[in-house]
N, C-alpha and C positions, 0 to 999 in steps of 0.2 A: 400428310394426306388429308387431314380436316379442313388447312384452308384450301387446299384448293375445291376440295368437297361441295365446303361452303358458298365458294366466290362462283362454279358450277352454277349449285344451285338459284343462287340469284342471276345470274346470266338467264337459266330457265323463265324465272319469276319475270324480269325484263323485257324477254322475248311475246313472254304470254301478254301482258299488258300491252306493249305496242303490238303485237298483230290485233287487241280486242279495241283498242280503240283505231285502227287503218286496218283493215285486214289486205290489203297491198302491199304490210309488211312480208308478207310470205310467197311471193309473186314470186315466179324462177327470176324474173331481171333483177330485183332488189336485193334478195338473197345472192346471185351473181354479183352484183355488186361489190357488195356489203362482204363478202369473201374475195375481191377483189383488192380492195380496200384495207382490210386485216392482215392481207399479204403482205403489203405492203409496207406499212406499218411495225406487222408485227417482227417482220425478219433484223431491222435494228431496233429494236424492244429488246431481243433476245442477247443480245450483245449489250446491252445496259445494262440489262439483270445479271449478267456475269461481274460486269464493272462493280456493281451496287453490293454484291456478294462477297465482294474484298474489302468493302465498308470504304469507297472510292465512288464517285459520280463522274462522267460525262457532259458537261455542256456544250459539246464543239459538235452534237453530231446532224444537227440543221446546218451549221455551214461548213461541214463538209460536205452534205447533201448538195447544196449551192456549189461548191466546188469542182466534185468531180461531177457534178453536172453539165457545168460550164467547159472542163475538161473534153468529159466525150462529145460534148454536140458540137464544139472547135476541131476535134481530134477527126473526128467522122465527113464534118461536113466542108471545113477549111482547112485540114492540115490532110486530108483522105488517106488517115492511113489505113490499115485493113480491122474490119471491124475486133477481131481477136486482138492483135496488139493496140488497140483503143480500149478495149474492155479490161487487159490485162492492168495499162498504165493506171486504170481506174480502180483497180481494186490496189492497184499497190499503191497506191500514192495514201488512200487513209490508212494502212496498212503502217505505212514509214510513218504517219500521222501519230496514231496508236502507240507505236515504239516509242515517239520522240516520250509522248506522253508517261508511259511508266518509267522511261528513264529517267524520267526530270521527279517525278513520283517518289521512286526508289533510290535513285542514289544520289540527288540532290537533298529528298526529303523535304519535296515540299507541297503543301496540300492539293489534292487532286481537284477542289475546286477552283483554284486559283489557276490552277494549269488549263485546266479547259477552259476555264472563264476568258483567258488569253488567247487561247486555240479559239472560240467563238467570236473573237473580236478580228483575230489574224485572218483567219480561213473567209471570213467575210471579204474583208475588206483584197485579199489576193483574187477573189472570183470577181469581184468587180474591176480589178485593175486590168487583171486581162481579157474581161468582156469587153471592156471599153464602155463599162457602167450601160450594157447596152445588154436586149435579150437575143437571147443565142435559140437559133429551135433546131429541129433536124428535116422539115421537109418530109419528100417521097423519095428521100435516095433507096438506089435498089440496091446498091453493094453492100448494103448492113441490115437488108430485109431480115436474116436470119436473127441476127441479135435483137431487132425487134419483137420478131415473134415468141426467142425465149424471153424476152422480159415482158412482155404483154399480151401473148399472145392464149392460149387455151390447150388443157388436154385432156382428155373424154370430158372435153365440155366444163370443166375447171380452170379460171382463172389461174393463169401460170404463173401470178405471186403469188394464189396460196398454197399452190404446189409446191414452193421452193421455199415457202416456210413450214410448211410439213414435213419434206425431206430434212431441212437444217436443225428444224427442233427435234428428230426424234435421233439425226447423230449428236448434237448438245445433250438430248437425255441422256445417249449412254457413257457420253465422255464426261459427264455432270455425277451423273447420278451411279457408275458401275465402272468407273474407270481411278485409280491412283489419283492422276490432277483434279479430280472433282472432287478428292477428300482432303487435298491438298487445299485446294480451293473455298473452302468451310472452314475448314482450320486455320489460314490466314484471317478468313474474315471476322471468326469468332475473337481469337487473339492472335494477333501478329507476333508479336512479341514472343509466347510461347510455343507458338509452328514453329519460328526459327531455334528456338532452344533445343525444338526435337527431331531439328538436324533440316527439315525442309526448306528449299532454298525460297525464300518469300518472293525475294526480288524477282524473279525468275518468273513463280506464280501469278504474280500480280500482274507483269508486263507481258504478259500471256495474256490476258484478260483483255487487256486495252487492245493488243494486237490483232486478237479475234472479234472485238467490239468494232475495231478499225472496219475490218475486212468488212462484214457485214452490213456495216453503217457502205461501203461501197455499191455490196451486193443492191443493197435498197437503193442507192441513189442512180444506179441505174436503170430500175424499174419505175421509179417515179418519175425520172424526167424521159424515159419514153411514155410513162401515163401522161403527165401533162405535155408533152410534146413540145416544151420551149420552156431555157429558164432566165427568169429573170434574177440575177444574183445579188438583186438589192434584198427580194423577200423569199425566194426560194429556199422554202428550208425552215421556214421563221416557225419557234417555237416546238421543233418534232422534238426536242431532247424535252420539251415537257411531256408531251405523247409516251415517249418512252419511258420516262419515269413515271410515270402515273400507272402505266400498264403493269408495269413491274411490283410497284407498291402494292398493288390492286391484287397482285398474282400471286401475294405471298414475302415479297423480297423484304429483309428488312432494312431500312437505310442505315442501322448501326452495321451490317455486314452481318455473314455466318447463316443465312437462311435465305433459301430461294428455290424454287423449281419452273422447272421449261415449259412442262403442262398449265402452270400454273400463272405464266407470263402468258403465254399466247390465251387461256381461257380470260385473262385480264386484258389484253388486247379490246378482243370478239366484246367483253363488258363495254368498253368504252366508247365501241363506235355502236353499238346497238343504243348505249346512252343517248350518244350524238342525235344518231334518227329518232327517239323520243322527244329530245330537246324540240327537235322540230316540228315533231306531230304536235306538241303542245303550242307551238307558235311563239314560241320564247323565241325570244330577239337574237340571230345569227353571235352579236358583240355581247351576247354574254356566253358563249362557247366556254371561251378562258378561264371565267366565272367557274362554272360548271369545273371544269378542269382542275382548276386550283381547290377547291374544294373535297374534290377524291382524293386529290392527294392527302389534304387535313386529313379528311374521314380514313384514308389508310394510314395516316402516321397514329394518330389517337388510336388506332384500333392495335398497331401493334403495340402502342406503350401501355398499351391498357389491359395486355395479354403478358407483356413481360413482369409487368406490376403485380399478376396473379399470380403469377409461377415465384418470384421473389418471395410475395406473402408466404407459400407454400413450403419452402425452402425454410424461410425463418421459423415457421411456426410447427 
């Protein structure tokens, strides 16, 4: 509860700074936005942070973004099928993604960055082959107005991504944080080795992980490619598995596994694009975004090694 507390409170601290030097930071459009945006974002975040809490990472979940992107605006707008079984094939496709993922994980035993590393190279280069390295959009069809609306559309006046990242993190809380698999889920991450001694089946836990990471990472790629409204699958996608690990690190999560919270990702989300819109109020150059980027992550890997190093001194001493 102290980081997320803390990470809280500077979110506060960030917010006050950028609305005192723009005060257009707090305009209802920006704010809209800018919860627009978090949705978006945040709802494959929370699916990393599950991945990161089994001391496991993700790189494939920008192309698969690009994927089932590529996917539904073919499925919808050239293959017409009805928006439900296009939405369906989309969530299952990174779904079976996810799976292939902690199988090759768990029972092959081999590192989860090499797996995605592969999956980020695959998942790429399949959304380009069958766009025909070409960008795909969806138009004004009306037979998918509905899917539109819930992926981008508003409810009492809320962006309905960040509605659908409120409803998903607060069932993650309780399956996280009040549920068997979420202790299951810390105790893999802590020690694997020792979960399984105490009888927990790991493989099981951990390919659960990927598979709810999968889905998610779908949930999202169908809200972004009706946000931007066309994907090109050479860069659609590029870079979000940094977005989402930085949110997560930022939230608490620690990359050796064993520690994480939901609140505590999406409050590291909301940090990160409230950052963004600073970056730009100060007129810092869009091409160092990345910059910026890679360096929360430093600043959150240092901050946990620098918190585990206190607790160790403590223990010896």
């Amino acid at each position: 509860m102290k980081k997320e507390l803390g990470i809280f409170i500077l979110l506060v601290v960030l917010c006050t700074v950028t609305a005192t030097i723009n005060p257009r930071f707090l305009s209802a459009a920006n704010l809209t936005n800018m919860a627009n945006v978090i949705g978006l974002f945040g709802v494959f975040s929370l699916g990393l942070g599950l991945v990161i809490i089994t001391s496991g990472i993700d790189l494939s979940v920008g192309s698969m973004c690009a994927l089932t992107g590529v996917v539904l605006a073919m499925a919808l707008t050239e293959w017409h099928w009805a928006w439900p079984l296009a939405a369906l094939a989309v969530l299952a496709i990174p779904m079976l993604l996810g799976w292939a993922h902690g199988a090759l994980i768990t029972r092959m035993k081999m590192q989860p960055f090499i797996v995605t590393l592969c999956g980020l190279l695959l998942y790429r280069g399949v959304a380009r082959f069958i766009a025909g390295d070409s960008t795909k959009g969806f138009g004004e069809g009306a037979s998918f107005d509905t899917l539109r609306q819930i992926a981008s559309g508003k409810l009492m006046g809320l962006p309905m991504p960040f509605v659908i990242l409120l409803v998903t993190g607060s069932i993650l809380w309780v399956v996280l944080h009040r549920s068997v698999y979420g202790r299951y889920l810390f105790a893999v991450g802590r020690n694997e080795e020792a979960a399984r001694f105490s009888g927990i089946n790991t493989n099981l836990v951990i390919t659960v992980a990927y598979v709810v990471a999968g889905l998610l990472t779908g949930v999202s790629g169908i809200m972004i490619a009706f946000y931007t409204n066309s994907v090109a699958p050479s860069n659609h996608g590029n870079f979000y598995e940094l977005y989402g690990i930085a949110a997560a690190v930022l939230g608490g999560c620690s990359l050796r596994g064993g520690e994480g919270s939901i609140i505590g990702i999406i409050i590291g989300t909301a940090l990160l694009q409230v950052l963004q819109n600073l970056v730009n109020l100060l007129g810092i150059p869009s091409s160092l975004n990345f910059a910026v980027m890679g360096a929360v992550v430093l600043i959150g890997a240092l901050a946990d090694q620098w918190v585990r190093m206190k607790a160790s001194r403590r223990v010896t001493s």
